[in-house]
N, C-alpha and C positions, 0 to 999 in steps of 0.2 A: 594364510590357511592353505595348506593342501590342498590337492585334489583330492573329492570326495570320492569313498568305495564302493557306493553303489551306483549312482546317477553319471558319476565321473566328474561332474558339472566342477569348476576352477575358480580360482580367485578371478574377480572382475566379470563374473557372468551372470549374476544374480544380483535381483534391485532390494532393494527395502520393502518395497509395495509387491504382496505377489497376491492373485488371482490364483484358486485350486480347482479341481473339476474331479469325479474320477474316471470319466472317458479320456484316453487319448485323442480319439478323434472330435472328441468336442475343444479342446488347444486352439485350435486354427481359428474357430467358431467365433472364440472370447477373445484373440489378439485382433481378429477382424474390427475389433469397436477400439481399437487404439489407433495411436498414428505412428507410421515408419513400423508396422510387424514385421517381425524377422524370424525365421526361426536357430533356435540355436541346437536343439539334441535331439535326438530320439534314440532311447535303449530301455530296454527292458519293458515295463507298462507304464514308462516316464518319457511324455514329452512335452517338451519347454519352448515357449518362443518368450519373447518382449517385445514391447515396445512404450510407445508415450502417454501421460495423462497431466495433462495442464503442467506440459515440461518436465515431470517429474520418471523416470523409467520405472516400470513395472514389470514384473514378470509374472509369464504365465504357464503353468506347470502343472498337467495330472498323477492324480496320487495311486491309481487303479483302485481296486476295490476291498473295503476293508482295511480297519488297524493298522495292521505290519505294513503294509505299503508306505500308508499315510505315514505314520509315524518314521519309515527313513526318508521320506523326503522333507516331512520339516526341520529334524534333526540334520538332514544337510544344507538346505537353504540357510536356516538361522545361524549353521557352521558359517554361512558366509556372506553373513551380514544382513538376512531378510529380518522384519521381525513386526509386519503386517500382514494375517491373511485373511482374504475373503474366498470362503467357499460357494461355490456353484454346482448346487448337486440335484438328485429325485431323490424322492421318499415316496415310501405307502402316508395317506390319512388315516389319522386315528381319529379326531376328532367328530364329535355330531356336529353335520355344516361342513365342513369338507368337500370338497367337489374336486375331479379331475382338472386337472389348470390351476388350481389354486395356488399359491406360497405360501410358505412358512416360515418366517426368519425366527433363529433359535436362539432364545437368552441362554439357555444351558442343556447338559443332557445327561439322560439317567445312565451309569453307565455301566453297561449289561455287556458290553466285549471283553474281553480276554487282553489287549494291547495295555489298555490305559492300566488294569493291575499291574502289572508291570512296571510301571512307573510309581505310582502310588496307594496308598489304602484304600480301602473301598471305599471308605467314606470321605476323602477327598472329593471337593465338588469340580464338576467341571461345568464353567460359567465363561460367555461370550465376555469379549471386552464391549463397555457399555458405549465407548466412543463410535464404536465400528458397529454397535448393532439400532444403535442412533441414525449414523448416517444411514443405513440401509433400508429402515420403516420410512424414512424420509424421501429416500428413490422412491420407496413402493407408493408411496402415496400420492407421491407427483406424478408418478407414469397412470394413476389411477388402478393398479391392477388389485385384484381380489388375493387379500393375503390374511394370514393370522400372524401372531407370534406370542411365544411362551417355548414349553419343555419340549425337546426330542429323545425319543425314546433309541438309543443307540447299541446293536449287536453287531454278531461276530457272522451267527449260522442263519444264512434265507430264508433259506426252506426249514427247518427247525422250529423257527420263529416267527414264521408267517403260516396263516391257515386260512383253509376255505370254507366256504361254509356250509354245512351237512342238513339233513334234517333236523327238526323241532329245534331250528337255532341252535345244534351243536357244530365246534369248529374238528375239521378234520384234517391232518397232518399231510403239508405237501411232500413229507420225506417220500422217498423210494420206498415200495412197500408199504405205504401208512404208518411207517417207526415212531413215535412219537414217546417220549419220559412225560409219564402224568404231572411230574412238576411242573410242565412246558402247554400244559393241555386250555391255562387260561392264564397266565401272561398277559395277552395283548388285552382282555378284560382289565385286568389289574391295572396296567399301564395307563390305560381309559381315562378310569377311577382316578390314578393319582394327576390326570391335568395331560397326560403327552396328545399333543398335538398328530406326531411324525413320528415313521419308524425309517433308522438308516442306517449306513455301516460304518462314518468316517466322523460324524460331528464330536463324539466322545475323546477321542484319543486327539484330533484338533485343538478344543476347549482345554483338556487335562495339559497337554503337554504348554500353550499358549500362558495356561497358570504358569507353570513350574518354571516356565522361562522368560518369563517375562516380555511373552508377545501381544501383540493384540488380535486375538480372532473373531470373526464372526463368520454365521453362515445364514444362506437362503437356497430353501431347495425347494424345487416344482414338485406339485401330490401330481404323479406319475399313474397312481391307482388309489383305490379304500380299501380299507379292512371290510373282512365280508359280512360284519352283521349291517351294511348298509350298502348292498352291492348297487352299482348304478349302470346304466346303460347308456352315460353319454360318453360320447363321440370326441376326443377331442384332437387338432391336428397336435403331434408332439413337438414337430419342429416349431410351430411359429409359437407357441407356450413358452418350448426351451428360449425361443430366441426372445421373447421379453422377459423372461426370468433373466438371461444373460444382461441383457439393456439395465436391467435396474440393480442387479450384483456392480454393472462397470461402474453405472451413476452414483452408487454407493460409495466404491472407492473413491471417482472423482470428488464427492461431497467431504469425505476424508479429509481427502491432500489440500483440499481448500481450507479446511478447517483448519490442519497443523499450520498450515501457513501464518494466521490468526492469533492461532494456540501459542507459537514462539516457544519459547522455554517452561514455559508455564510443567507446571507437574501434575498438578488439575484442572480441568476443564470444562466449561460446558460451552455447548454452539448458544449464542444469543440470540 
């Protein structure tokens, strides 16, 4: 395979097992919990290092923010042989019971961006692979952390798509200006209603493409903030949240790579 045209990333540089983020600067963060990290690239809002998990190489690689990013980087990775990902990201909560600090590992996502059409019809589901979202409930619960899991509500526009909260409970537009399309005006209500958990920018076009190509994806992202009909006032530190949210994303893949070991050829699977 070629060198890739965006990342540039070569034959022989990319593992099977890859860890996503969409900070750059959070890369170094997540190779930290492997052994022998290396880094291998940095260009554009794509950096990559690798290294070890129970022998196996993994890589670790940001998507930046949003669809089209996401989407050339797995389309390049999977060009060269990835075809596991585990996402490490923030979301807002949507959920009642939601707290700043909390996780939420995503079986699927509504998908409300612009990338994943692209790829498919609307009504194409985009769904976690159940291996990878197994092992990652399994981190969360052995590390003990406060987490959900179910639907993520996945877009394109922030500020469009996120609102604050006005008087007598109405939600008001973060756009510039207060711009807001009344079709936009209760969304995250809607979203609510139908079960999302999380709102964020990359689990959609992840899950879509992971179908269509027969990867396995899953995600877990730290509630970063709430939705404003339940504003809160606690305090949380971000780094040491981010950094057990990363702890139990790595312990996830490690739980993986143990599993396939097990798994052998098998076609289906379940952990015993």
């Amino acid at each position: 395979m070629p060198k890739q045209i965006i990342t540039t990333l070569d034959s022989g540089d990319v593992a099977k097992y890859v860890l996503i983020a969409g900070e750059p600067e959070r890369i170094p963060k997540i190779a930290a919990h492997l052994k022998n990290p290396k880094k291998i690239l940095s260009v554009r809002e794509y950096t990559v290092y690798e290294g070890t998990i129970e022998g196996k190489r993994v890589t670790v690689a940001s998507t930046g923010i949003g669809g089209p990013s996401t989407a050339i980087l797995i389309e390049e990775l999977a060009n060269l042989g990835a075809d596991t990902f585990v996402r490490i990201g923030t979301s807002g909560g949507i959920a009642d019971g939601l707290e700043k600090g909390d996780f939420v590992i995503s079986t699927a996502a509504i998908r409300a961006d612009g990338t994943s059409r692209s790829y498919a019809w609307p009504e194409y589901p985009a769904s976690a692979n159940h291996e990878v979202t197994l092992a990652l409930i399994r981190a969360a619960m052995r590390s003990r952390a406060r987490f959900t899991v179910g639907v993520t509500f996945s877009v394109d526009g922030f500020y469009p798509e996120n609102k604050l909260l006005g008087e007598n409970g109405s939600l008001i537009s973060m756009c510039h200006g207060g711009y807001m399309l009344r079709e936009r005006e209760n969304r995250l209500r809607d979203v609510k209603m139908m079960g999302a958990k999380n709102i964020e920018m990359e689990t959609a076009t992840l899950f879509t493409l992971g179908n269509l190509y027969g990867l396995r994806t899953g995600a877990i992202c730290i509630v970063s903030d709430v939705v404003p009909w339940h504003p809160t006032e606690k305090i949380i530190d971000f780094e040491k949240n981010m950094s057990k949210c990363i702890q139990v994303g790595v312990e996830g893949l490690r739980t993986l790579i143990r599993w396939d070991k097990q798994k052998g050829r098998a076609r289906y699977w379940v952990p015993r």
